[in-house]
Biotite code that builds the C-alpha atoms (Angstrom):
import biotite.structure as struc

atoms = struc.array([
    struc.Atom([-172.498, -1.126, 66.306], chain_id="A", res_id=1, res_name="UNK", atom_name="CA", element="C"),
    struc.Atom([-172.784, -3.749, 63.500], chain_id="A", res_id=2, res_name="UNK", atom_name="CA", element="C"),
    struc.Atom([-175.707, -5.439, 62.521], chain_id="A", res_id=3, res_name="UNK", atom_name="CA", element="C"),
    struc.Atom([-176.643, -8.973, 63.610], chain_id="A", res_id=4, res_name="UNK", atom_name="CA", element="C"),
    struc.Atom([-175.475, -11.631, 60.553], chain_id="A", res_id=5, res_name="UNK", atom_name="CA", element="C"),
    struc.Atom([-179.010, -12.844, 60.110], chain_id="A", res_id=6, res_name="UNK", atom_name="CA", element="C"),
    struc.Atom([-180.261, -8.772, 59.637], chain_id="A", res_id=7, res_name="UNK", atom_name="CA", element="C"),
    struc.Atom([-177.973, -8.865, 56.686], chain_id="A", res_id=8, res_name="UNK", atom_name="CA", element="C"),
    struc.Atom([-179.091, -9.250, 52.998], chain_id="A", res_id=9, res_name="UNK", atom_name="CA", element="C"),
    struc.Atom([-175.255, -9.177, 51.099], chain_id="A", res_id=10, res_name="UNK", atom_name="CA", element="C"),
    struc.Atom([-171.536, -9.689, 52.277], chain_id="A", res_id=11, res_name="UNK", atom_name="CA", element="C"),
    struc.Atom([-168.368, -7.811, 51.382], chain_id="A", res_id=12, res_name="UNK", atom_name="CA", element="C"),
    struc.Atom([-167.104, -8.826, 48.433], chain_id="A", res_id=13, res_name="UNK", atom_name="CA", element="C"),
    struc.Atom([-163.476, -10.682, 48.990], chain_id="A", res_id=14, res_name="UNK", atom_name="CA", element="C"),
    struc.Atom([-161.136, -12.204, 46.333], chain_id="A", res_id=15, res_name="UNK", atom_name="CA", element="C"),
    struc.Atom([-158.844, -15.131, 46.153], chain_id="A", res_id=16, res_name="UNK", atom_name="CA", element="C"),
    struc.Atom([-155.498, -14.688, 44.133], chain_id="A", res_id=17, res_name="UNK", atom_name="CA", element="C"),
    struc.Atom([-153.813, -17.564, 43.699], chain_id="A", res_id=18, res_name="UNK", atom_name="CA", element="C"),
    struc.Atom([-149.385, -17.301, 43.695], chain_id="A", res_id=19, res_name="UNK", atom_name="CA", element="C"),
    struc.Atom([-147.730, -19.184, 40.723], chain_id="A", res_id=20, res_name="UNK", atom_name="CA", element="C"),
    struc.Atom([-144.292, -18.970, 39.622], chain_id="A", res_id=21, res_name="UNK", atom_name="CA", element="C"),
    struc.Atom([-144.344, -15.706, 37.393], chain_id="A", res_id=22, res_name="UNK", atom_name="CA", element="C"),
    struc.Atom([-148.064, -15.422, 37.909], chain_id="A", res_id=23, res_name="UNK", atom_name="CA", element="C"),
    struc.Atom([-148.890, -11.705, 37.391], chain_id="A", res_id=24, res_name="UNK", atom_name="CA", element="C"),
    struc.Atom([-149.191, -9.218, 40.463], chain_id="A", res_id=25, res_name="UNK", atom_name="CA", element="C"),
    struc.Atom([-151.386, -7.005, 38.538], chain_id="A", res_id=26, res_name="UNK", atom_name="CA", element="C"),
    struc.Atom([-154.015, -9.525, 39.698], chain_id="A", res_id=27, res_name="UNK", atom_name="CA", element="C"),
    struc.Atom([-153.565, -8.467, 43.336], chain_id="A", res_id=28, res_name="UNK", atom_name="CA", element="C"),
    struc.Atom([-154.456, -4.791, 42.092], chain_id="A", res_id=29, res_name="UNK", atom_name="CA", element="C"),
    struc.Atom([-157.313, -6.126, 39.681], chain_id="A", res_id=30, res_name="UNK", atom_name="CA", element="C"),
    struc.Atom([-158.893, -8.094, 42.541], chain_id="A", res_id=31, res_name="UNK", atom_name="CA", element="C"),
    struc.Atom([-158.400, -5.417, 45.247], chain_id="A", res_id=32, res_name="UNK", atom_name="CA", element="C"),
    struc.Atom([-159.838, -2.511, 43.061], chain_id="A", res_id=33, res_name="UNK", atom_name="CA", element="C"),
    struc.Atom([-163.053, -5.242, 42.977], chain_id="A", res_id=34, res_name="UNK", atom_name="CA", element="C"),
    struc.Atom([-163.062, -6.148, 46.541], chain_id="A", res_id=35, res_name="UNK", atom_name="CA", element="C"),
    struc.Atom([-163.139, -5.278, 50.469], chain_id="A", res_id=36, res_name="UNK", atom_name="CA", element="C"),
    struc.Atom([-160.633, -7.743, 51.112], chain_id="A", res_id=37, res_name="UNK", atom_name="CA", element="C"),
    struc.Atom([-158.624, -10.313, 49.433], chain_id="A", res_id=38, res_name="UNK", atom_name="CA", element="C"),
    struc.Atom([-156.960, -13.474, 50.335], chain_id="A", res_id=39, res_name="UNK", atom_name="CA", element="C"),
    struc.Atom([-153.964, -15.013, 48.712], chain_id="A", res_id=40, res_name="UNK", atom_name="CA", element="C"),
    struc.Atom([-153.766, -18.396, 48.281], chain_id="A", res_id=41, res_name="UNK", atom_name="CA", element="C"),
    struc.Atom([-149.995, -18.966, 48.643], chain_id="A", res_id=42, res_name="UNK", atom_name="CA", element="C"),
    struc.Atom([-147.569, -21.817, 47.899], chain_id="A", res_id=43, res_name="UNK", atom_name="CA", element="C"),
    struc.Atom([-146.565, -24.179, 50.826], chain_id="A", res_id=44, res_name="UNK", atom_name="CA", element="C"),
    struc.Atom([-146.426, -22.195, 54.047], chain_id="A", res_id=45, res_name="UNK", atom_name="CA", element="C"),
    struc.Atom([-148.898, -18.777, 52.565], chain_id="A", res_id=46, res_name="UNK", atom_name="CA", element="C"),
    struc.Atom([-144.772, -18.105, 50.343], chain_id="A", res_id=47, res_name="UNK", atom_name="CA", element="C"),
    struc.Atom([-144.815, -15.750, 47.426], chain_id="A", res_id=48, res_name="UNK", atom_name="CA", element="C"),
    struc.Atom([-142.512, -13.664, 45.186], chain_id="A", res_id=49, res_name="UNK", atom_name="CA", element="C"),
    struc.Atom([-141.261, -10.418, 45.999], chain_id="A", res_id=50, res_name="UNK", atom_name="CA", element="C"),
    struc.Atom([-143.598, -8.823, 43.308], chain_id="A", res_id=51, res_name="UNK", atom_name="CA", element="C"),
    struc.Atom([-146.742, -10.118, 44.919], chain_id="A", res_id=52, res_name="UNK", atom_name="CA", element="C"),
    struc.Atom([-145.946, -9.093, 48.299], chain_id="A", res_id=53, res_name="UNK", atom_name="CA", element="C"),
    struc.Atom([-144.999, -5.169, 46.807], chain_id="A", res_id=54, res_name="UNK", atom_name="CA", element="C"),
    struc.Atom([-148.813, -5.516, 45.454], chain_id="A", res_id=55, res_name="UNK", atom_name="CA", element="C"),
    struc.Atom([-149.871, -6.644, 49.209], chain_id="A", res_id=56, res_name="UNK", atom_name="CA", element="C"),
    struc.Atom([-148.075, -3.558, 50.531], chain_id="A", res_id=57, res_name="UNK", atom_name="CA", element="C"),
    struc.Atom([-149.686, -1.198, 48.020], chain_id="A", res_id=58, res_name="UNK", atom_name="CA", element="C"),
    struc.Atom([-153.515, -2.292, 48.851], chain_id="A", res_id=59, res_name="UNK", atom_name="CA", element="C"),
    struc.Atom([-155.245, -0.467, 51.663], chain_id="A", res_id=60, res_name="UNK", atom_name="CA", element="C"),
    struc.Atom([-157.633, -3.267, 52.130], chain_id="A", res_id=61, res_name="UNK", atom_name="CA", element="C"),
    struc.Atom([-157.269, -6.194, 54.362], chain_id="A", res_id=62, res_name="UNK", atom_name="CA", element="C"),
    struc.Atom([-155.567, -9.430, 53.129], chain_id="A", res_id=63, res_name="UNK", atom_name="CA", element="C"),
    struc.Atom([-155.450, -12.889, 54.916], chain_id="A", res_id=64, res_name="UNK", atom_name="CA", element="C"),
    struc.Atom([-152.660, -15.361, 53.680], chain_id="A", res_id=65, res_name="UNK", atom_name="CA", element="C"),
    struc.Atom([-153.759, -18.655, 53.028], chain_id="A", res_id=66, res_name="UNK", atom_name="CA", element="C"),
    struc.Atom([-151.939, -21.797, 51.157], chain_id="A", res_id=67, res_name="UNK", atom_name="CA", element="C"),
    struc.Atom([-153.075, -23.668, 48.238], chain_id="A", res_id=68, res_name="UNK", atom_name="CA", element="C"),
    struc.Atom([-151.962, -26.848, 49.798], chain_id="A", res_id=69, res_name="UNK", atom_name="CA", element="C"),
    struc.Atom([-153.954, -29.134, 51.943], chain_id="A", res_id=70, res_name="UNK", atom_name="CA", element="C"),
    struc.Atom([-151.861, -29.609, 54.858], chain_id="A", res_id=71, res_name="UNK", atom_name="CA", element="C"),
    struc.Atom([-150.434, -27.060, 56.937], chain_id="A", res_id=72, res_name="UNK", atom_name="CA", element="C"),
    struc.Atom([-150.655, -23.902, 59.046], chain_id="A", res_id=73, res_name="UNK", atom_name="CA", element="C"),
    struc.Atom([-150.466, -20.018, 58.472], chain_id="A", res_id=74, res_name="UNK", atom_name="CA", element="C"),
    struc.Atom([-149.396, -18.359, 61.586], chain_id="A", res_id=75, res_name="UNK", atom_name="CA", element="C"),
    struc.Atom([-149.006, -14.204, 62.229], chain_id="A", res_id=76, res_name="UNK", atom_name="CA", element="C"),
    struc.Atom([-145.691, -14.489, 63.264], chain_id="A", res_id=77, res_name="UNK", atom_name="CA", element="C"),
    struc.Atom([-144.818, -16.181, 59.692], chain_id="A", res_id=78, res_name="UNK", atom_name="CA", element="C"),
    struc.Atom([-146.994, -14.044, 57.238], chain_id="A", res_id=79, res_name="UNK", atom_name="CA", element="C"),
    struc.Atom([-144.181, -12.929, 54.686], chain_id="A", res_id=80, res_name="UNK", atom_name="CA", element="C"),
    struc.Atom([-145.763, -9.350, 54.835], chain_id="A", res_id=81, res_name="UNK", atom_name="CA", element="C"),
    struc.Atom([-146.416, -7.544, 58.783], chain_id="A", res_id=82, res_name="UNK", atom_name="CA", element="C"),
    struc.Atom([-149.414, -5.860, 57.370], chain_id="A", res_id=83, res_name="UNK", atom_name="CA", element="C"),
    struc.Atom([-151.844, -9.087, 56.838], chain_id="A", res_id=84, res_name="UNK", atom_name="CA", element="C"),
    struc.Atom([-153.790, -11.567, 58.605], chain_id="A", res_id=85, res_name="UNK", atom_name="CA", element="C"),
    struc.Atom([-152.705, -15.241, 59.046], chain_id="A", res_id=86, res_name="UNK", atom_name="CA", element="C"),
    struc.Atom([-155.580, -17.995, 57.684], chain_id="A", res_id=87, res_name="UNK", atom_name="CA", element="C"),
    struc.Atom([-154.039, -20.274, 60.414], chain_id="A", res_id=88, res_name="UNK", atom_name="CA", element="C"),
    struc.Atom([-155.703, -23.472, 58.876], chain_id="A", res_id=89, res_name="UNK", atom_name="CA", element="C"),
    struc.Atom([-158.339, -22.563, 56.849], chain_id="A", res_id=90, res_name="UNK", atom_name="CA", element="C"),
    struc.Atom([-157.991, -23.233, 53.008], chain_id="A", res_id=91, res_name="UNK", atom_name="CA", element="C"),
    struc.Atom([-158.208, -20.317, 50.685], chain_id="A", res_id=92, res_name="UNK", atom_name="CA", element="C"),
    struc.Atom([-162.309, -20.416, 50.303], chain_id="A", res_id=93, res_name="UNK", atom_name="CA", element="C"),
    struc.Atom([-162.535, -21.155, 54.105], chain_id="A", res_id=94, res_name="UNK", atom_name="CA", element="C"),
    struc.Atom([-160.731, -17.921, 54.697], chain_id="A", res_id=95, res_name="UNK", atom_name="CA", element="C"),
    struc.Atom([-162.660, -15.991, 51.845], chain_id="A", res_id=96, res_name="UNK", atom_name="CA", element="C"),
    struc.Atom([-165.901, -16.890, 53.797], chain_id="A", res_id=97, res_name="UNK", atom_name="CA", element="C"),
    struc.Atom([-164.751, -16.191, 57.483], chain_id="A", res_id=98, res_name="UNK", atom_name="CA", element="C"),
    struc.Atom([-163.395, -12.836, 56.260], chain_id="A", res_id=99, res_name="UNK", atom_name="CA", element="C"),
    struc.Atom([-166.369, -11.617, 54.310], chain_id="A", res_id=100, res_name="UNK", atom_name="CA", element="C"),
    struc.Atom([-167.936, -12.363, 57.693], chain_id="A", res_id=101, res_name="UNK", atom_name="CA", element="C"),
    struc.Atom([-164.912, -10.434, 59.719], chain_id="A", res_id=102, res_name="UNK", atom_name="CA", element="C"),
    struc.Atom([-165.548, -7.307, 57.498], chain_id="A", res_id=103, res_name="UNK", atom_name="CA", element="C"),
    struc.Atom([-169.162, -7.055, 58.168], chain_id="A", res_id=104, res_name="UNK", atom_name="CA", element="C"),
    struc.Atom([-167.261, -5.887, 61.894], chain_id="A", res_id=105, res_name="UNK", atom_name="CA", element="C"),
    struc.Atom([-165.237, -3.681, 60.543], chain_id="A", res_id=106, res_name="UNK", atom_name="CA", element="C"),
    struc.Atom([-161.494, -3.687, 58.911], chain_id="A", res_id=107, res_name="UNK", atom_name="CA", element="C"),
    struc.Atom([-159.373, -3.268, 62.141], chain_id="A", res_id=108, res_name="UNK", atom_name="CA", element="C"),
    struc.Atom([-156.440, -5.543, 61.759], chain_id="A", res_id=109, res_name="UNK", atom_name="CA", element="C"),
    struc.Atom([-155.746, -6.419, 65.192], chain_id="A", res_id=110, res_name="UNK", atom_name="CA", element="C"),
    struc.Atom([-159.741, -7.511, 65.508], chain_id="A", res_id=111, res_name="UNK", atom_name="CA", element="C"),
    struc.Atom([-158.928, -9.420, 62.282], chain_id="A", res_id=112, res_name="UNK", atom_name="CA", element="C"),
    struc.Atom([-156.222, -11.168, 63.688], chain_id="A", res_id=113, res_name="UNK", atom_name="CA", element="C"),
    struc.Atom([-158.215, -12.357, 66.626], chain_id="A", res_id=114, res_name="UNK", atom_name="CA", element="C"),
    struc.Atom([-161.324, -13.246, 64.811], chain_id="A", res_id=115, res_name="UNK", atom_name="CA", element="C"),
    struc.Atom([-158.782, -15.395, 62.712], chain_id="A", res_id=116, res_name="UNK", atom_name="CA", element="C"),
    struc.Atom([-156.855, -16.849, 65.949], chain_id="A", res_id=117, res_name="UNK", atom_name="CA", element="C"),
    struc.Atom([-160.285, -17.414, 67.260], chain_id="A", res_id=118, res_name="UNK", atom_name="CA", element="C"),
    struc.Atom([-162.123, -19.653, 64.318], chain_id="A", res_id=119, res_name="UNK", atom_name="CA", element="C"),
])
């Protein structure tokens, strides 16, 4: 059973990569390797190149797709790769904070998903 939020004295540690046009992948890995979880900041609807979402599928962590644009919506059924977590609405550091939250529950995806559907 987890703790209560207010017992706790530190949160997992997540990461926000931004997606630019030939921005590196390696950060994905560099992040990851530094983090429980990681949230990519994509461009328009959460899109990003082919390299970055190889990087997703490589990490064994959990990773929410977000977009670096004000306006707009995330949803599961348009996340570019099956194995992460839509943001829905929440900017990038919106998402970093509810997920450092999520992963003091634990890293099950489907639990993810619904704390994510949910807030």
């Amino acid at each position: 059973s987890a703790s209560p939020i207010h017992a706790l004295t530190d949160l997992p540690r997540v990461s926000i990569v931004y997606f630019a046009v030939d921005q590196d992948p390696a950060l994905i890995t560099f992040a990851a390797e530094r983090s429980e979880g990681v949230v990519i900041a994509g461009a328009g609807a959460g899109e990003f190149s082919e390299e970055f979402m190889q990087a997703i599928n490589a990490l064994s962590i959990p990773v929410v797709v977000s977009s670096r644009i004000d306006d707009g919506i995330i949803t599961q059924d348009s996340v570019l790769c099956p194995s992460t977590v839509a943001a829905n609405n929440l900017s990038p550091q919106k998402a970093a904070i509810l997920l450092r939250l999520a992963l003091t529950r634990g890293t099950d995806r489907a639990e993810l998903i619904r704390i994510f559907d949910e807030y």
